[in-house]
C-alpha positions in Angstrom: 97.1 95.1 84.9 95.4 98.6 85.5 96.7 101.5 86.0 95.9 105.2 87.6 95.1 104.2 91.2 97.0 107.9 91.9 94.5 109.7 90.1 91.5 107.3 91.5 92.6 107.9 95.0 92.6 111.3 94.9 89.0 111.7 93.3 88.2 109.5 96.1 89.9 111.1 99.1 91.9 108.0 99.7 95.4 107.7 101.5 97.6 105.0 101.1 99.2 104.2 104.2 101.5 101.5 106.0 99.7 98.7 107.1 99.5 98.6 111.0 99.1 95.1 111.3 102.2 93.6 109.3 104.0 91.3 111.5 106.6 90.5 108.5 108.5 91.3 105.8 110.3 94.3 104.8 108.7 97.1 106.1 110.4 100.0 104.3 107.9 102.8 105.0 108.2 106.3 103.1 111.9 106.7 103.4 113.8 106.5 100.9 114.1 107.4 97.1 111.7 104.7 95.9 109.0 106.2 98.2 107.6 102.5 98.3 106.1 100.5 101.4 105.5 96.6 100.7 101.6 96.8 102.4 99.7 99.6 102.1 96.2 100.2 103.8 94.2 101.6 101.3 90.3 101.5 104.0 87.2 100.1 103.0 89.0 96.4 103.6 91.6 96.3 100.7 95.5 96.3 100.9 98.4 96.9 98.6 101.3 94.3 98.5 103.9 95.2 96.3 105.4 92.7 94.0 108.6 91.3 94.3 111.1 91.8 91.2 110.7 89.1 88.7 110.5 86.1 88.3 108.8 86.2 92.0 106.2 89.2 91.6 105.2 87.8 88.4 104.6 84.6 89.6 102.6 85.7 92.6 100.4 88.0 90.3 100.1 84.8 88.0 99.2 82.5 91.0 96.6 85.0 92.0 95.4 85.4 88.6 95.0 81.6 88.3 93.2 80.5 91.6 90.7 83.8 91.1 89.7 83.1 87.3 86.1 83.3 86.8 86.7 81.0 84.3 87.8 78.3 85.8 86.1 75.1 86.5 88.8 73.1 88.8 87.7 71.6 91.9 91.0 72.3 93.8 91.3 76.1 92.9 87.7 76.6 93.4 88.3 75.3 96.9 91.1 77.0 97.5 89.6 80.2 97.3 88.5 80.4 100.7 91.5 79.9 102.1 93.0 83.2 100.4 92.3 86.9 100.6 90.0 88.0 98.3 92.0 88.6 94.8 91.1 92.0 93.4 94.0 92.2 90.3 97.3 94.1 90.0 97.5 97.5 89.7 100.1 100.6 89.4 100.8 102.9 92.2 103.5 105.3 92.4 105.2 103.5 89.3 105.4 99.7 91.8 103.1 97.2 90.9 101.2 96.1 93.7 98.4 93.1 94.3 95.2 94.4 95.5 93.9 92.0 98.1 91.1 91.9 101.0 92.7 92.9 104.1 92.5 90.6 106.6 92.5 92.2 109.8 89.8 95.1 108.8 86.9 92.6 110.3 88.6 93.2 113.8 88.7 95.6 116.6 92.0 94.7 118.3 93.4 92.6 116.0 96.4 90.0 117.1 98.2 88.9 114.4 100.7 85.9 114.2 102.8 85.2 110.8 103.7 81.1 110.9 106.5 80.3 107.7 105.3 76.8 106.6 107.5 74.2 105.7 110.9 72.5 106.9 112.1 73.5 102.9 111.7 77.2 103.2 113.4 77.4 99.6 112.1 77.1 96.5 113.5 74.2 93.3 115.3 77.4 92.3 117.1 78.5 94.5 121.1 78.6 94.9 123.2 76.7 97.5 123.8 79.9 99.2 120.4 80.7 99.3 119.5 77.1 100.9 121.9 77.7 103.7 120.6 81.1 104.4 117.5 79.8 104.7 118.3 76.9 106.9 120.2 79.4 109.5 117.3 81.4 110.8 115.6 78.8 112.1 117.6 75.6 112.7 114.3 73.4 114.4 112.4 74.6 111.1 114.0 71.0 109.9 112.1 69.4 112.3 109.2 71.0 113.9 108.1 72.4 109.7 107.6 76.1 110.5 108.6 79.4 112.1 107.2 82.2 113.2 108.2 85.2 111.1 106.5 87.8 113.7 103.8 88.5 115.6 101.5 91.7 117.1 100.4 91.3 120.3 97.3 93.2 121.9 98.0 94.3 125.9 93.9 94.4 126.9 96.0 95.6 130.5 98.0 98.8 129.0 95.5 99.0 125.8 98.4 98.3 123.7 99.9 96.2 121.2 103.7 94.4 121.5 105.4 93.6 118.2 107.7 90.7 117.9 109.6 90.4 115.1 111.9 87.3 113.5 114.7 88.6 116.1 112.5 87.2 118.7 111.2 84.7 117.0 114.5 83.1 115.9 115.7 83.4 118.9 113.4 80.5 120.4 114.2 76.8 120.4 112.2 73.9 119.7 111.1 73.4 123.8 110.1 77.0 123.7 107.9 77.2 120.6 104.7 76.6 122.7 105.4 78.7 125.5 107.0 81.5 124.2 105.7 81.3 121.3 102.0 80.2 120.9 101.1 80.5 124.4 102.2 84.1 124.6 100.2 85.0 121.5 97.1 83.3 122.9 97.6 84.9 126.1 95.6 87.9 127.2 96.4 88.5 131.5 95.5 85.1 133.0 93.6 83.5 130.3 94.7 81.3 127.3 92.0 82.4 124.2 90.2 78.6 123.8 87.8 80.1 121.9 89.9 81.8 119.3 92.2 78.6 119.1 88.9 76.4 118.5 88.4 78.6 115.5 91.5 78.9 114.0 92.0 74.7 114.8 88.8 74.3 113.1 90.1 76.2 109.8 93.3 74.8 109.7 91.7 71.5 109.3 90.0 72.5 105.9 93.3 73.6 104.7 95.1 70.5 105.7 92.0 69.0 104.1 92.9 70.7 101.0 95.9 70.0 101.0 95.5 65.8 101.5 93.2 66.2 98.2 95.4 68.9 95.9 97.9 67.8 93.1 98.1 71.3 91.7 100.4 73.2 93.3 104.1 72.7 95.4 104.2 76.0 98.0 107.4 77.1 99.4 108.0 80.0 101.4 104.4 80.9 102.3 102.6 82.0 105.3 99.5 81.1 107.7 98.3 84.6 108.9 96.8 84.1 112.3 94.5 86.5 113.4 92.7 86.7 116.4 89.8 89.7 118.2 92.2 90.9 121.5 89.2 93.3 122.6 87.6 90.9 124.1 87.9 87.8 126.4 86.7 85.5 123.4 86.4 82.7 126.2 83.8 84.4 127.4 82.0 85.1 124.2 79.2 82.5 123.4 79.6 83.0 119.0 82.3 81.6 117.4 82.4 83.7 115.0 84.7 84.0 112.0 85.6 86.3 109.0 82.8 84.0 106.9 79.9 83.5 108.9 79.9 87.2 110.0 79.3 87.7 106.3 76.8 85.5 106.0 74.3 87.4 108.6 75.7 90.2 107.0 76.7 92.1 110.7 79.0 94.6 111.2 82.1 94.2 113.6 81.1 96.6 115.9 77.6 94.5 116.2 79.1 91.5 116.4 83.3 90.8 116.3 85.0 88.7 114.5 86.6 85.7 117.2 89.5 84.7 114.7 90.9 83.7 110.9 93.5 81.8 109.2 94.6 82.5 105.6 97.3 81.6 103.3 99.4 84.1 102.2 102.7 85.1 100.1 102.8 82.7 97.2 106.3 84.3 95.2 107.6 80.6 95.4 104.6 78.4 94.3 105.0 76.1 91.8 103.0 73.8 89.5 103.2 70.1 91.0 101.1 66.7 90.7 101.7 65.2 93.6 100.9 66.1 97.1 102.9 69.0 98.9 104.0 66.8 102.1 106.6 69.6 103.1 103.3 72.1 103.7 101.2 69.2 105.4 104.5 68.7 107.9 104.4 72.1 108.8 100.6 72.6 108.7 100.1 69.2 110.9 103.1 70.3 113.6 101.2 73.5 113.6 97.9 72.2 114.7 99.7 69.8 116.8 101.1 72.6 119.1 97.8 74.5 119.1 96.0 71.0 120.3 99.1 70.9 122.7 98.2 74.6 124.3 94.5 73.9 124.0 94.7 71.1 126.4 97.1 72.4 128.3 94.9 74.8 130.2 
């Protein structure tokens, strides 16, 4: 772990500041004694996520740590690594500890930006009977359809602005609404339905699901698909299918040529070390891309 980011940002004119673009999780800003925000924007691509209290932010940072070893020679973490923001080590800031990590959502203009909980068992083999009916409560057709949103950003091309719906919306849907309030209106920009950016992100949630068929490394409980999508643009109408990869391949810039979409994994405070295959995430992952199929076809 290194330390001194205070001193390195201000040599480098940096300011930490809430990340715009967090659809989830506890978004404490700068009130309050601790003085402590759980994603911080720090430019030039990178976030800050602060850690959980232990044994959860240790076992993220060791999860990280793990999967981003230059060491390391194993085929499933080695593939895995796409799937991921970049890993750049813990580090100190303002006395938290906080994973540095490529930030997703810098490659785009007008970024929309959907948080999808994966898994019917949202909890993890530790966790308390109270703690397994909390988690069962928020979403009730979690048990069946193996996810639920946690939140969502919306971009408004119309009004040029963005809608944020957070898990009081998105518990609040049922299992016949999940597509139409849910999916459908975060793939909807005026009359059209984004095929395009669908076609992308269907297309890299089948490597994951991929993955996951093949893994025997890990059990993941708890974690998130960040869907994330270019809203400045009608990316029906936009010949490229561009993603966060091959834009780095030509080596463009976004302004030259935008992103369309991306998919990663994130929030790993409840993986575990498993050797057999993780059939809770490939529910959730398969109902996932069976919806998008489902809203895909449907227009």
């Amino acid at each position: 772990m290194e330390d001194g980011l205070e001193n390195d940002f201000k040599k480098a004119g940096i300011v930490a500041e809430p990340l715009s673009t967090q659809v989830a999780g506890c978004h404490t800003g700068n009130a309050g004694p601790s003085n402590k925000t759980e994603m911080l924007d720090i430019g030039n691509g990178y976030v800050l996520k602060l850690t959980q209290a232990p044994p959860r932010g240790p076992r993220e940072i060791g999860f990280y740590e793990k999967v981003f070893d230059e060491k390391t020679k194993e085929k499933d973490l080695l593939a895995l690594r796409p799937h991921l923001p970049q890993f750049y080590g813990s580090h100190v800031y303002n006395s938290f500890t906080y994973l540095k990590l490529e930030n997703i959502t810098s490659s785009f203009r007008k970024p929309s930006v959907m948080d999808v909980k994966i898994g019917a068992i949202s909890w993890d083999p530790e966790a308390t009977e109270a703690k397994i009916n909390q988690e069962k409560s928020k979403f009730p057709p979690a048990q069946k359809v193996g996810f639920r949103f946690a939140g969502m950003r919306v971009y408004n091309q119309e009004s040029d602005s963005f809608e944020v719906l957070n898990n009081y919306y998105c518990y609040s849907l049922t299992e016949e609404t999940i597509l139409s309030h849910g999916f459908e209106r975060f793939f909807r920009q005026g009359k059209d339905i984004q095929k395009n950016a669908i076609q992308v992100i269907l297309s890299k949630l089948k490597d994951i699901e991929q993955w996951f068929v093949s893994q025997r490394t890990f059990s993941f409980f708890s974690t998130s698909l960040l869907l994330v999508y270019e809203s400045s643009v009608n990316s029906i109408e936009t010949p490229q299918l561009m993603s966060y990869e091959s834009e780095n391949k030509i080596n463009k810039r976004p302004q030259d040529h935008p992103v369309i979409a991306d998919v990663r994994m994130i929030d790993f405070a409840h993986v575990f070390s498993s050797n057999s295959q993780d059939e809770n995430y490939l529910h959730g992952l398969r109902s996932v891309i069976f919806y998008l199929n489902s809203l895909l076809h449907s227009v």
